[in-house]
PAZAPA-4460 file (N, C-alpha, C; in steps of 0.05 Angstrom, whole numbers, plus 32768, in hexadecimal, padded with zeros to 4 digits):
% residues 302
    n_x    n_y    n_z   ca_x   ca_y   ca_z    c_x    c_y    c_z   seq   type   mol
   8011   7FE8   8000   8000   8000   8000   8012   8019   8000     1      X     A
   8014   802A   7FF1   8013   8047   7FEA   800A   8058   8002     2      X     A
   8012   8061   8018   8003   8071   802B   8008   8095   801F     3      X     A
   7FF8   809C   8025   7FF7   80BD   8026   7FF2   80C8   8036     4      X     A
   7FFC   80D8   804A   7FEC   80E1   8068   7FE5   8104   805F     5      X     A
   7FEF   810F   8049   7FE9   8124   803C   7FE6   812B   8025     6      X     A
   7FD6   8137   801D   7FC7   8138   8001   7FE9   813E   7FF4     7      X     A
   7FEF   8162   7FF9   8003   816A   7FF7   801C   8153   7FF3     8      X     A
   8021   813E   8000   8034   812E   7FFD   8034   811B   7FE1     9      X     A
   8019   8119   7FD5   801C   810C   7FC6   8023   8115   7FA8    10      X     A
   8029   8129   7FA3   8030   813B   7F84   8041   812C   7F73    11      X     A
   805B   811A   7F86   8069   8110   7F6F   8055   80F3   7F62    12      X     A
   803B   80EB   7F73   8028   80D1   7F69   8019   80DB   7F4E    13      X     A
   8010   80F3   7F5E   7FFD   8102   7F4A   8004   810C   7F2D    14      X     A
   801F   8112   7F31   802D   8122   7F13   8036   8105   7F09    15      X     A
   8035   80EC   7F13   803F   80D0   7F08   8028   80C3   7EF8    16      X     A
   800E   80CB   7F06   7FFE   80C3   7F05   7FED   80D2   7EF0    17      X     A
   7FF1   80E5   7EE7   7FE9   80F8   7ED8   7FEE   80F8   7EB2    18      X     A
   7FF1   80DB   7EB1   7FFA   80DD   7E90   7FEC   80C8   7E92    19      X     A
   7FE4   80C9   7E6F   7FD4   80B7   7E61   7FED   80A0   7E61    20      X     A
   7FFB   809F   7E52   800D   808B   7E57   8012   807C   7E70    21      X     A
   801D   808E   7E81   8025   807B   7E9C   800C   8068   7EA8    22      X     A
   7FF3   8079   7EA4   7FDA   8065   7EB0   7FE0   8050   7E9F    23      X     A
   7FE2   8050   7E81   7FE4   803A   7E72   7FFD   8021   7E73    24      X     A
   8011   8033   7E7E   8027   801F   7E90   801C   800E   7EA5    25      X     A
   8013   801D   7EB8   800C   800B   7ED1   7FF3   7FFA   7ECC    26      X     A
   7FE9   8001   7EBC   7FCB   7FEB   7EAE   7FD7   7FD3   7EA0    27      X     A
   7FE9   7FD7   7E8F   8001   7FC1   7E84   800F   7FAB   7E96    28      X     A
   801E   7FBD   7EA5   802F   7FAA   7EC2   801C   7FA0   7ECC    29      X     A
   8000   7FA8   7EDB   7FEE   7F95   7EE1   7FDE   7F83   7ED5    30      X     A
   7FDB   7F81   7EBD   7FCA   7F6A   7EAB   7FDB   7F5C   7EA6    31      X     A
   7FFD   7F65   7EA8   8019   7F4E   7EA2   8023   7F3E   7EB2    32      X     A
   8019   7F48   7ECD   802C   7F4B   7EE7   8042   7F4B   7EE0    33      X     A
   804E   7F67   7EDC   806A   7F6B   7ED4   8071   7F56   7EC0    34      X     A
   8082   7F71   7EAC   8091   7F64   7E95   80A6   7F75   7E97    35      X     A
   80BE   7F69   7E7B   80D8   7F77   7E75   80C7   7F8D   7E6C    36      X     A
   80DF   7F9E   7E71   80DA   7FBF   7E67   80D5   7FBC   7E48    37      X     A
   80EA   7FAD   7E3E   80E7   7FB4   7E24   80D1   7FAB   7E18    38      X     A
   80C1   7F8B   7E21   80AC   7F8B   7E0E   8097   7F99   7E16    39      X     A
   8098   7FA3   7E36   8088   7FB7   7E39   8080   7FD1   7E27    40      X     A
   80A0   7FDF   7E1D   8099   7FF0   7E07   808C   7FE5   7DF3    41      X     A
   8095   7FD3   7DEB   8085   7FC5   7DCD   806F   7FC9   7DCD    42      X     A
   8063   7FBC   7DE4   804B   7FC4   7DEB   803F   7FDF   7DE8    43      X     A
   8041   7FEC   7DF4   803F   8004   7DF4   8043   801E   7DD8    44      X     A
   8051   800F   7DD0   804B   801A   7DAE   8060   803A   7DB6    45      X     A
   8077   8039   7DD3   8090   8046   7DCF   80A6   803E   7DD4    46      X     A
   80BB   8054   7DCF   80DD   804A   7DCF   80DA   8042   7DE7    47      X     A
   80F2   8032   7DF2   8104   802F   7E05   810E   8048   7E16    48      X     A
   8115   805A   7E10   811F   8074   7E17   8104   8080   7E24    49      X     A
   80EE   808A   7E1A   80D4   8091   7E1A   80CC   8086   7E37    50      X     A
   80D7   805C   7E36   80BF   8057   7E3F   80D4   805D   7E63    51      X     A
   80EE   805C   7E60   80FA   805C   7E7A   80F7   806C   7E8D    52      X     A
   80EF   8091   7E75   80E7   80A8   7E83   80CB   80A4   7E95    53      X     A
   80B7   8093   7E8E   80A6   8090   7E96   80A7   8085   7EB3    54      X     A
   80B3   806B   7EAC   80BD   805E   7EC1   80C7   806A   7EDB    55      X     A
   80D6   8071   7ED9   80EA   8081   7EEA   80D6   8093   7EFC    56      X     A
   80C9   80AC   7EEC   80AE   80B4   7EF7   80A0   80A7   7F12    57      X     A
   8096   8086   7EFF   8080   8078   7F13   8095   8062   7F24    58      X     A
   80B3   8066   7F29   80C8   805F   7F41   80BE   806E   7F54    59      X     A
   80CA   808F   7F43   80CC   80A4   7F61   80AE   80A9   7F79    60      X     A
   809B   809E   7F6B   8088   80A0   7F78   807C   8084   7F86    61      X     A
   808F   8074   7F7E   8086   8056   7F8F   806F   804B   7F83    62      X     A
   806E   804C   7F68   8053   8044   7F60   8064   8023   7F4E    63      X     A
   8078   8027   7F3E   8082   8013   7F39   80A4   8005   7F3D    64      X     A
   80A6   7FF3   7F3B   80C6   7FE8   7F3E   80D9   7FD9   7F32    65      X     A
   80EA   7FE8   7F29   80F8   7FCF   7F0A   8110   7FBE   7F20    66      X     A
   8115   7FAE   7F0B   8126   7F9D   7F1C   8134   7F8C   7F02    67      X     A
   814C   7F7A   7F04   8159   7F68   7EEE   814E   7F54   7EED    68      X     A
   8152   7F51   7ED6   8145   7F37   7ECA   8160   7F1F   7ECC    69      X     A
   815F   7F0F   7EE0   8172   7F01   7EE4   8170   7EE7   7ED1    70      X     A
   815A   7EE8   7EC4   815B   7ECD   7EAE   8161   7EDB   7E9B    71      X     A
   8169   7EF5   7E90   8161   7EF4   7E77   8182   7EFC   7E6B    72      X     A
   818C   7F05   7E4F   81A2   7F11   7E4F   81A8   7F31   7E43    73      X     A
   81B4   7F37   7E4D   81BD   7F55   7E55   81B1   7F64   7E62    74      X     A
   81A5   7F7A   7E5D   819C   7F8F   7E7A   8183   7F8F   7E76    75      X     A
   8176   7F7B   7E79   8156   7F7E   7E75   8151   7F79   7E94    76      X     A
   8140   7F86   7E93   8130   7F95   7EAB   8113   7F8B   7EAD    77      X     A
   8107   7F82   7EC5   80E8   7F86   7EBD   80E1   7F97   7ED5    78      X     A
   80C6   7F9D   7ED0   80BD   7FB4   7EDD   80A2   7FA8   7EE5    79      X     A
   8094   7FB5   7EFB   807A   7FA6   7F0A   8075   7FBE   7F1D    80      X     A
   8059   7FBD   7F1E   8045   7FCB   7F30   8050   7FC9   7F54    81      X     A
   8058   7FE0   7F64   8066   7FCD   7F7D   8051   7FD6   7F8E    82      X     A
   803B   7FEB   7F8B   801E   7FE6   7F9C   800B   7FDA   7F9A    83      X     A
   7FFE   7FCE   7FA7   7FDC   7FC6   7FA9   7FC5   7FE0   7FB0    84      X     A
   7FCE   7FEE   7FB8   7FB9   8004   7FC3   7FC3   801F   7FC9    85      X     A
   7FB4   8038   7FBF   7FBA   8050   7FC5   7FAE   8061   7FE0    86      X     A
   7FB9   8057   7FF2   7FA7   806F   8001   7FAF   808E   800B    87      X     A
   7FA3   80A0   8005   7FA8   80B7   8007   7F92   80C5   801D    88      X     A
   7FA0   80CC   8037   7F8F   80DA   804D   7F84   80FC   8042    89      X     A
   7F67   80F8   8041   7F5D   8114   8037   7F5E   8129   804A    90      X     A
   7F58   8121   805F   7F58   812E   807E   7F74   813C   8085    91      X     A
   7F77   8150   806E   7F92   815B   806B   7FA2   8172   8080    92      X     A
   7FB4   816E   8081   7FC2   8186   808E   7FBF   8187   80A7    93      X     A
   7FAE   8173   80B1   7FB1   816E   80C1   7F9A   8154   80D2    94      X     A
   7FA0   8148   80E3   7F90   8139   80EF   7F7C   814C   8102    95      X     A
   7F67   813A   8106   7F58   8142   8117   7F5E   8148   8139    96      X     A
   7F54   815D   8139   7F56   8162   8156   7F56   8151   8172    97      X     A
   7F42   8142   8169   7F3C   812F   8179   7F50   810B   8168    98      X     A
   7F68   8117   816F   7F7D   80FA   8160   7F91   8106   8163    99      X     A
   7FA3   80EC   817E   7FBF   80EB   817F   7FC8   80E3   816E   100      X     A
   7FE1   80EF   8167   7FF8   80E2   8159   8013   80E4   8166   101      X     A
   8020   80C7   8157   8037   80C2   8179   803C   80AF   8160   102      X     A
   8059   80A4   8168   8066   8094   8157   807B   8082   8172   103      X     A
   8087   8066   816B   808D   8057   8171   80AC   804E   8169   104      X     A
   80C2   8049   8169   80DF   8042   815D   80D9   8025   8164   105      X     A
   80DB   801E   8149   80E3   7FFF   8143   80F0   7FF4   8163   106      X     A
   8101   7FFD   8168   8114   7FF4   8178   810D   7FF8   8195   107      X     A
   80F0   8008   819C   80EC   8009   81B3   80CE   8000   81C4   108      X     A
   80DB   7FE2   81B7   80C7   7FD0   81C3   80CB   7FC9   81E7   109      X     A
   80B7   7FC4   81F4   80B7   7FBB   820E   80C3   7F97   8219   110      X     A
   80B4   7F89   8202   80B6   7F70   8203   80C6   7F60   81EE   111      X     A
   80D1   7F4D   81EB   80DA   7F38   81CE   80D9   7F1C   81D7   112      X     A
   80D7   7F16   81BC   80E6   7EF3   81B5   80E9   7EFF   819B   113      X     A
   80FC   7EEC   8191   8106   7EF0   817B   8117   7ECD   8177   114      X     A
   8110   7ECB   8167   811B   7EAD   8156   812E   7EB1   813E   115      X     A
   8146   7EAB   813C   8159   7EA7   8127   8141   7EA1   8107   116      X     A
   8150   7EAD   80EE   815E   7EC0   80EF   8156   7EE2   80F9   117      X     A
   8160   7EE8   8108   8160   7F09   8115   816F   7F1B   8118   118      X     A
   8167   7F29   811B   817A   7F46   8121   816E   7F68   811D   119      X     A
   817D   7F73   8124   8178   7F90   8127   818D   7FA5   811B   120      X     A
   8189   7FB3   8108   8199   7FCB   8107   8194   7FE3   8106   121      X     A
   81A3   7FFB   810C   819E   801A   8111   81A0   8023   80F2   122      X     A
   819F   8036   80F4   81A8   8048   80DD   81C1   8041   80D1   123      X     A
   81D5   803F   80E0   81F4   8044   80D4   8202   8023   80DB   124      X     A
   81F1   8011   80E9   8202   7FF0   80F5   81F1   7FE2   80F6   125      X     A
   81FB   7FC8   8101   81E7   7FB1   8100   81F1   7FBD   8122   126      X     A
   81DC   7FAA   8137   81DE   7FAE   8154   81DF   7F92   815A   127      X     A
   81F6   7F8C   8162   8204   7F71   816B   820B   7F5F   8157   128      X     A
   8205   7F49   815D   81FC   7F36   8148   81F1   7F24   8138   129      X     A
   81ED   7F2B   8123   81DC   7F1E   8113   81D1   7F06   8125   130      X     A
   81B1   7EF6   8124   81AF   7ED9   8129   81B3   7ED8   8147   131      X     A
   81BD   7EE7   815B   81BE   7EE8   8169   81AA   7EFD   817F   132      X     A
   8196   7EED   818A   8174   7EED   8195   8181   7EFF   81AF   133      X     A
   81A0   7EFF   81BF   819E   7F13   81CD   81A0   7F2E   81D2   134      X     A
   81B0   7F2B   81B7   81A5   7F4E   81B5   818B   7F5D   81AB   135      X     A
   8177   7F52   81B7   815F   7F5F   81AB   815F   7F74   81CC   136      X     A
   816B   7F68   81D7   816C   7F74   81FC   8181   7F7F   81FC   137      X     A
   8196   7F8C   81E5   819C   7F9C   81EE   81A2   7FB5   81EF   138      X     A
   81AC   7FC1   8201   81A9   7FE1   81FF   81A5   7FF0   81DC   139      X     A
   81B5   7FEE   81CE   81AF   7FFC   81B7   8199   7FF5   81AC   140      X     A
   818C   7FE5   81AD   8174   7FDE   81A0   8163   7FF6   819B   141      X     A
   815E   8005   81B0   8150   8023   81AE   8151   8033   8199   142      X     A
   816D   802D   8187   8177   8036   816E   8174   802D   815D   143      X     A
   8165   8014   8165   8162   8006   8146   8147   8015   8138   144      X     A
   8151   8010   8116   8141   8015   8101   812F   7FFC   80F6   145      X     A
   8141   7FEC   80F7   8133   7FCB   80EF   8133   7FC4   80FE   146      X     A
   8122   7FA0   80FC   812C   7F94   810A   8113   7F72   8101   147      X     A
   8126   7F57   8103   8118   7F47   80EB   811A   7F31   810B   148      X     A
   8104   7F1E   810A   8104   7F03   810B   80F7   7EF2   80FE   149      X     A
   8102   7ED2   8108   80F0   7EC0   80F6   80D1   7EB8   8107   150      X     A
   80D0   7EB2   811E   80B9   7EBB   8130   80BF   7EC3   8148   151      X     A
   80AC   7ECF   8154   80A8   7ED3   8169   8099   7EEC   816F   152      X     A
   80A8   7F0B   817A   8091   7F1A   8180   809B   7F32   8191   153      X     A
   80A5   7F52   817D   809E   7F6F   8189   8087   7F72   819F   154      X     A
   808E   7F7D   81B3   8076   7F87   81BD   8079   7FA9   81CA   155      X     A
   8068   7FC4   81C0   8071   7FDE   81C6   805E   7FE2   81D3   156      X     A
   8063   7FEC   81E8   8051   8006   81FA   8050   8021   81E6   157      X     A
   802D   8026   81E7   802F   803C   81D1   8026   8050   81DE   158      X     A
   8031   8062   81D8   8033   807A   81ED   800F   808E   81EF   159      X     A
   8003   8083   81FC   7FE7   8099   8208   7FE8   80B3   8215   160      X     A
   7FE1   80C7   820B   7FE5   80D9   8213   7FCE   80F0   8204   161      X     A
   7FB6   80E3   8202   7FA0   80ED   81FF   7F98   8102   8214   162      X     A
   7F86   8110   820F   7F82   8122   822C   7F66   8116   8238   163      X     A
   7F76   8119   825D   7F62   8109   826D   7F48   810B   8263   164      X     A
   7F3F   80F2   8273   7F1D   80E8   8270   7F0F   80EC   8255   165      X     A
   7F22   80E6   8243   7F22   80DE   8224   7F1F   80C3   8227   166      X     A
   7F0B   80B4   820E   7F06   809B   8210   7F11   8098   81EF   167      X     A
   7F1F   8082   81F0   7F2B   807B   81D8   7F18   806E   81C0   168      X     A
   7F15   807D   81A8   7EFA   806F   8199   7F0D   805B   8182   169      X     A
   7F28   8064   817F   7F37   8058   8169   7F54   8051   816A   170      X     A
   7F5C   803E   8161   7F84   8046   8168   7F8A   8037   814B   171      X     A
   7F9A   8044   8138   7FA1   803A   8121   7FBE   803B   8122   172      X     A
   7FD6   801F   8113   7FED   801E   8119   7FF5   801D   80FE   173      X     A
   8004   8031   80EF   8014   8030   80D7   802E   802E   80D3   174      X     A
   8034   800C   80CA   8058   800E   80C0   8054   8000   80B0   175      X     A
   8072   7FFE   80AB   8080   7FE7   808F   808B   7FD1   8096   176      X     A
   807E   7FBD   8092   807F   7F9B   8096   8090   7F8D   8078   177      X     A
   809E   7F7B   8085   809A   7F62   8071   80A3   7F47   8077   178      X     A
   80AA   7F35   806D   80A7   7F1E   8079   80CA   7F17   8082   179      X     A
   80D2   7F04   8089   80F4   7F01   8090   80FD   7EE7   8086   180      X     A
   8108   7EEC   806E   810D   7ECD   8060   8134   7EC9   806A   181      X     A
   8144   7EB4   8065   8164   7EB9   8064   8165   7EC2   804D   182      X     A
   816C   7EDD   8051   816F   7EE4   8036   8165   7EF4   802B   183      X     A
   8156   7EF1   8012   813F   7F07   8009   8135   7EF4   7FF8   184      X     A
   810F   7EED   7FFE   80FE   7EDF   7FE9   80E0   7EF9   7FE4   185      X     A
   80DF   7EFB   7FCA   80C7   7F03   7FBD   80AF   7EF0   7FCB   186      X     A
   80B2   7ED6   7FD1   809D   7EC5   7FD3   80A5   7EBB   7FEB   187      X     A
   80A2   7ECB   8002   80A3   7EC3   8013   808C   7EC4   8031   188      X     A
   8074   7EB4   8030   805B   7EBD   8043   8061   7EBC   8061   189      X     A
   8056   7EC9   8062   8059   7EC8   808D   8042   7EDD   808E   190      X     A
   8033   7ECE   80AA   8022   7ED5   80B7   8028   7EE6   80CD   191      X     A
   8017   7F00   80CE   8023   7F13   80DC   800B   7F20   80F1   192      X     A
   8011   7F1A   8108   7FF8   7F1D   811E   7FFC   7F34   812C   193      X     A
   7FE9   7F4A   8133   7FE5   7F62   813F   7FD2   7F64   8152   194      X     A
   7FE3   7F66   816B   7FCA   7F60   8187   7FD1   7F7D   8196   195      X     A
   7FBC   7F80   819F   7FB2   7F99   81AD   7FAA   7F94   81C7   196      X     A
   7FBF   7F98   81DA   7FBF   7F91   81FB   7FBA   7F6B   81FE   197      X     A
   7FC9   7F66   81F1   7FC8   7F45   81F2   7FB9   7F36   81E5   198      X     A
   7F9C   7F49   81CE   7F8D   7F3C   81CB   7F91   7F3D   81AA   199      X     A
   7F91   7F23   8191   7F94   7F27   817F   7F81   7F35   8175   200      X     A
   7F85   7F4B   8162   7F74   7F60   8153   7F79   7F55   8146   201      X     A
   7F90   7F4D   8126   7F8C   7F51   810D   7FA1   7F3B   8109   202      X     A
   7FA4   7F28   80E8   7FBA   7F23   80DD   7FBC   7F27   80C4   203      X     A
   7FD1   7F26   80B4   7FD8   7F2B   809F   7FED   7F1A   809A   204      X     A
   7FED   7F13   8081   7FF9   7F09   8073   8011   7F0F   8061   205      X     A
   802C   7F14   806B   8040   7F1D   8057   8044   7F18   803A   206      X     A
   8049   7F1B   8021   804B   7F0F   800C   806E   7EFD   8011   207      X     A
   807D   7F16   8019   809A   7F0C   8017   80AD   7F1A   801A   208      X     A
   80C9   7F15   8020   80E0   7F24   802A   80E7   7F2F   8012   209      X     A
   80E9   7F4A   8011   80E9   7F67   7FF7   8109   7F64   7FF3   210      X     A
   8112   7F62   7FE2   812B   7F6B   7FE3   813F   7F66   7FC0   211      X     A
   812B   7F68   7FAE   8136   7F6A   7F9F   8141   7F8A   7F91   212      X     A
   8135   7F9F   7FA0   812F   7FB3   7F8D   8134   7FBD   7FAF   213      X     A
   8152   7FD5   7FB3   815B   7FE1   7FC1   8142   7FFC   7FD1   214      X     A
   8140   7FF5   7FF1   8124   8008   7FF2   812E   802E   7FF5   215      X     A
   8118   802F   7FF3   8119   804A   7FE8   812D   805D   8005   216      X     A
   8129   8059   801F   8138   8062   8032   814F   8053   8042   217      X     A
   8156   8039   8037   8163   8020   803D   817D   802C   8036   218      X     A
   8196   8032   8051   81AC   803A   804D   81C4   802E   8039   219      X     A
   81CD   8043   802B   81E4   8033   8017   81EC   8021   8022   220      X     A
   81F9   8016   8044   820C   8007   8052   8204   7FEB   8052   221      X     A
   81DF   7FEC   8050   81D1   7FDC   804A   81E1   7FBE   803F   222      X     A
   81D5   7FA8   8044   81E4   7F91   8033   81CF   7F8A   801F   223      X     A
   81CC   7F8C   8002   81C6   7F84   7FEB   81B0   7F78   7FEC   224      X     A
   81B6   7F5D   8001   81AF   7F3A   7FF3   819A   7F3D   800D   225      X     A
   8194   7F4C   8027   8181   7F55   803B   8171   7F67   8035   226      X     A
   8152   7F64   8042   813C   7F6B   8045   813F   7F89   803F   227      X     A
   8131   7F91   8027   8135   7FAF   8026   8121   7FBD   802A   228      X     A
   8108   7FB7   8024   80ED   7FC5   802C   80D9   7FBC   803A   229      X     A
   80C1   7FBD   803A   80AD   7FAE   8043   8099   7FBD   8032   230      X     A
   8080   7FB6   803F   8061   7FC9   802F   8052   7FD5   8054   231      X     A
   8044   7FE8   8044   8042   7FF9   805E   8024   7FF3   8061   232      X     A
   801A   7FEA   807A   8000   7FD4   8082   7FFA   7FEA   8097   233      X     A
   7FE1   7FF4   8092   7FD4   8003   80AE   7FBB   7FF4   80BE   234      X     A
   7FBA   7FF2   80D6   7FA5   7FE3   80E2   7F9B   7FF4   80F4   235      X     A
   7F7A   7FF1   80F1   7F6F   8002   8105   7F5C   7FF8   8113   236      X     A
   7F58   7FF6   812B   7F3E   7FEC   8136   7F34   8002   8142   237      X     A
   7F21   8007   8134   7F02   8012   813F   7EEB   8009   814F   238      X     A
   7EDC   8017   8147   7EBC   800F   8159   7EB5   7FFF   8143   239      X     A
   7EB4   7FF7   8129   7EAC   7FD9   8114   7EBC   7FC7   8119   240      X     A
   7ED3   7FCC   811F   7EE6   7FB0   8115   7F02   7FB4   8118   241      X     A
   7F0E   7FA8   810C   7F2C   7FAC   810E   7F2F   7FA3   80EA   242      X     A
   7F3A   7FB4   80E0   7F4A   7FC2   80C8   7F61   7FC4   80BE   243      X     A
   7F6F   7FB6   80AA   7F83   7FBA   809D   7F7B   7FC3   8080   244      X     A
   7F93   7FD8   8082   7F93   7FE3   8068   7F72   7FED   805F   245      X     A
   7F5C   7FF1   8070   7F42   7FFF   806B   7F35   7FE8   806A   246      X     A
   7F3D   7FC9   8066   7F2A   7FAE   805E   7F24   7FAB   807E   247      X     A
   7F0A   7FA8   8082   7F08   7F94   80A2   7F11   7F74   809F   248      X     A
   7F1E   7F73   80C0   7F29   7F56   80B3   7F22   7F49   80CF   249      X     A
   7F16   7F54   80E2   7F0F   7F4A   80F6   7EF8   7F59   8109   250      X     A
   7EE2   7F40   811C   7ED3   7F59   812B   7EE0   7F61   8142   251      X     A
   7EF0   7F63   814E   7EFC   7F66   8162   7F00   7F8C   815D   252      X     A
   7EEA   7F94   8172   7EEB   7FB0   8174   7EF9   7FC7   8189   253      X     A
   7EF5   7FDE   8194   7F07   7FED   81A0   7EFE   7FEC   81B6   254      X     A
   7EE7   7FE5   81B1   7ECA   7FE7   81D1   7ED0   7FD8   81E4   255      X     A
   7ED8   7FBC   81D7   7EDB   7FA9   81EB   7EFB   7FB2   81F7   256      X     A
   7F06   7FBF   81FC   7F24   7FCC   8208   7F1B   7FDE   821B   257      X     A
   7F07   7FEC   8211   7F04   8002   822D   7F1A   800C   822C   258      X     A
   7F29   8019   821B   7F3D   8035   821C   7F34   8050   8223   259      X     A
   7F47   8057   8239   7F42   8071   823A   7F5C   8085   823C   260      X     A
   7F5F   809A   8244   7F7B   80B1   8253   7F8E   8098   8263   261      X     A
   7F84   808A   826F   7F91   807C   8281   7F9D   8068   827B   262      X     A
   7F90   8061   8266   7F93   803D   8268   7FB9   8033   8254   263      X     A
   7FC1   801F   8263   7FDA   801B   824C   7FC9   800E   8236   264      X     A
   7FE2   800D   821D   7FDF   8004   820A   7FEC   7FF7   8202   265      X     A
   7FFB   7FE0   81F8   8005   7FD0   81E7   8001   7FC3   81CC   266      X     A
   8011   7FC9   81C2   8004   7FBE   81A3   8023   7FA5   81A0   267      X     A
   8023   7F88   819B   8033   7F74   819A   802F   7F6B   816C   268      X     A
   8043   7F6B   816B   8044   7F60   814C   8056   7F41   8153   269      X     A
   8052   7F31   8145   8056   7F13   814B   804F   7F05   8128   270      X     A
   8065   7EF1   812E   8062   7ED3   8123   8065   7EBD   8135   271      X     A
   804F   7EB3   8137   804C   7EA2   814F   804D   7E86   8144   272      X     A
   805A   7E81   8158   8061   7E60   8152   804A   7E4C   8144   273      X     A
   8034   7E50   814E   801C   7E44   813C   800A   7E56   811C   274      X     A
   8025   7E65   811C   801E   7E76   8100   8014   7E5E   80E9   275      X     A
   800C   7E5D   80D9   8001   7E53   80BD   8023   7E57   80A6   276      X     A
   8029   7E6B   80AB   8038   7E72   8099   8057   7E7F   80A8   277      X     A
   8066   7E74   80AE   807D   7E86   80C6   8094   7E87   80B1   278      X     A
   808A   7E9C   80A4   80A9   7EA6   8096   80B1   7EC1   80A1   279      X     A
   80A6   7ECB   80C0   80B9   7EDE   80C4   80AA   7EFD   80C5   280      X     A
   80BB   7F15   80D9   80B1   7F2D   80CB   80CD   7F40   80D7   281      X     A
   80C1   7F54   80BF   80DB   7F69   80C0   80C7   7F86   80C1   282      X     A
   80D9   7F8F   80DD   80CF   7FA8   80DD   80D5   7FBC   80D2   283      X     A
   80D5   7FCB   80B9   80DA   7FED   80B9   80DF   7FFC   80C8   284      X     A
   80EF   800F   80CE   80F0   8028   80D8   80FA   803C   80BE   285      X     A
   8100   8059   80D3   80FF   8072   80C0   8116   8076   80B1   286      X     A
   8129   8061   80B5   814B   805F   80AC   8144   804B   8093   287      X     A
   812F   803B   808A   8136   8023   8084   8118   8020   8072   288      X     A
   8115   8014   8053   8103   8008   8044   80F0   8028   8039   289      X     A
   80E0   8029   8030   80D4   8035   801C   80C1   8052   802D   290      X     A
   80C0   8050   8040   80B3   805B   8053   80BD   8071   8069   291      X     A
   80BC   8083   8060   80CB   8092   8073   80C9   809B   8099   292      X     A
   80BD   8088   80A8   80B0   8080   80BC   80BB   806F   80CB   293      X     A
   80B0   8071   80E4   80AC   805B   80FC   808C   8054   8101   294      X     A
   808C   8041   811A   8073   8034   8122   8062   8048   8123   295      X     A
   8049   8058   810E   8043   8071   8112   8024   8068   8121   296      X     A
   8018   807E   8137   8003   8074   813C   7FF1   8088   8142   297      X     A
   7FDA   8086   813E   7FBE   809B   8142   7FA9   8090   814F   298      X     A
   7FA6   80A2   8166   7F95   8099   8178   7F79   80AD   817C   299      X     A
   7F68   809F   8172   7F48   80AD   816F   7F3D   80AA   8186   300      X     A
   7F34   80C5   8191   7F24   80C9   81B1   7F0D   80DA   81B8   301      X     A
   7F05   80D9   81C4   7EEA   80E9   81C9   7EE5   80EB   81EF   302      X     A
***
């Protein structure tokens, strides 16, 4: 998903989005699911040159992603759609009055397990070592930007600070996920569970560990052949349901919490040992993958 938290933010989508051609690109990559560039032009009835300018365009805006064609020979390239969904917040310039916003560091979780393969890095290092489950406890962790296992389970205290004898009607959690393969797989599923004070709200389903196509805030020092992005999954539980990405995916509502000014909060992300699918998850932060962010969160009150 494509997030937009401001109209204003989105100009480089809109000027991408704004040619007869390019719609006709991304209509192409999706009826193809991605092809080479070049028979893409063919298609398309222009040059090579023509069609790269285009391209390039719908990169800077995260709408598409080329990558090598490792079967093929010489510099052929194919190119593919890298969103499912655009969402753009109309409620511009600002949030509502009545809505905290407060954000979370990857790295400053309360609780862990963590199962090999794992680890954590800052901005500028890895923090200890690799595969090694005890440094999730330690001190630098607070610095971390990433941070990957194969199961187990983050858990953050999220910071309340509504004003007293406010009753909480909403709490929505936006980051960048993806799954934790050795290595980096396109096809890689893991089941990804989101509980709210111990109780499961939501799961989702990872497609796979990103890493063919360098992410957009992923430091040069970065290693190549590791996890470079994720996709950015928002969940919200309300007074209907509990919500990813705007789809309801569960009834489990806000009512039954009784939040208010007072109350803690925890929100736990997990691959649990009785997952369906345990390939793992990798967290985003604001150093690291396509997203310029941490654990971001908005809390709706009345």
């Amino acid at each position: 998903m494509l997030y937009i938290s401001k109209v204003q933010d989105g100009l480089p989508l809109y000027k991408a989005l704004g040619s007869d051609i390019r719609v006709k690109i991304i209509d192409t990559l999706l009826a193809e699911n991605g092809i080479n560039m070049n028979d893409l032009a063919g298609k398309l009835g222009i040059s090579n040159g023509a069609l790269t300018s285009h391209i390039k365009k719908l990169e800077e805006c995260g709408m598409v992603t080329v990558s090598n064609d490792a079967e093929g020979h010489g510099n052929h390239k194919n190119c593919s759609v890298h969103v499912d969904k655009i969402l753009i917040e109309l409620a511009a310039g600002g949030r509502s009055e009545n809505i905290f916003h407060t954000s979370v560091k990857v790295g400053h979780y309360n609780e862990c397990r963590a199962l090999p393969t794992c680890g954590l890095a800052s901005s500028d290092h890895i923090i200890g070592e690799v595969d090694d489950n005890r440094y999730f406890n330690h001190p630098d962790r607070f610095n971390a930007d990433i941070l990957w296992f194969t199961k187990g389970y983050v858990e953050y205290a999220v910071p309340n600070f509504i004003p007293f004898d406010k009753k909480i009607d909403s709490i929505t959690f936006t980051m960048e996920l993806s799954s934790e393969a050795p290595g980096i797989n396109e096809q890689w599923p893991s089941d990804i569970y989101f509980y709210l004070n111990d109780v499961n709200i939501a799961m989702w389903t990872s497609p796979g560990d990103f890493g063919e196509v360098r992410g957009l805030f992923t430091p040069d020092w970065w290693f190549a052949n590791w996890n470079q992005y994720g996709l950015l999954k928002m969940v919200e539980i309300n007074h209907e349901g509990t919500f990813i990405d705007g789809l309801k995916v569960s009834d489990v509502k806000i009512d039954g919490f009784n939040l208010n000014s007072r109350s803690n909060i925890k929100l736990k992300i997990a691959v649990p040992d009785n997952a369906a699918n345990i390939g793992g998850l990798t967290i985003f932060g604001r150093s690291f993958g396509n997203y310029n962010q941490d654990i971001d969160i908005d809390i709706g009150y009345r």
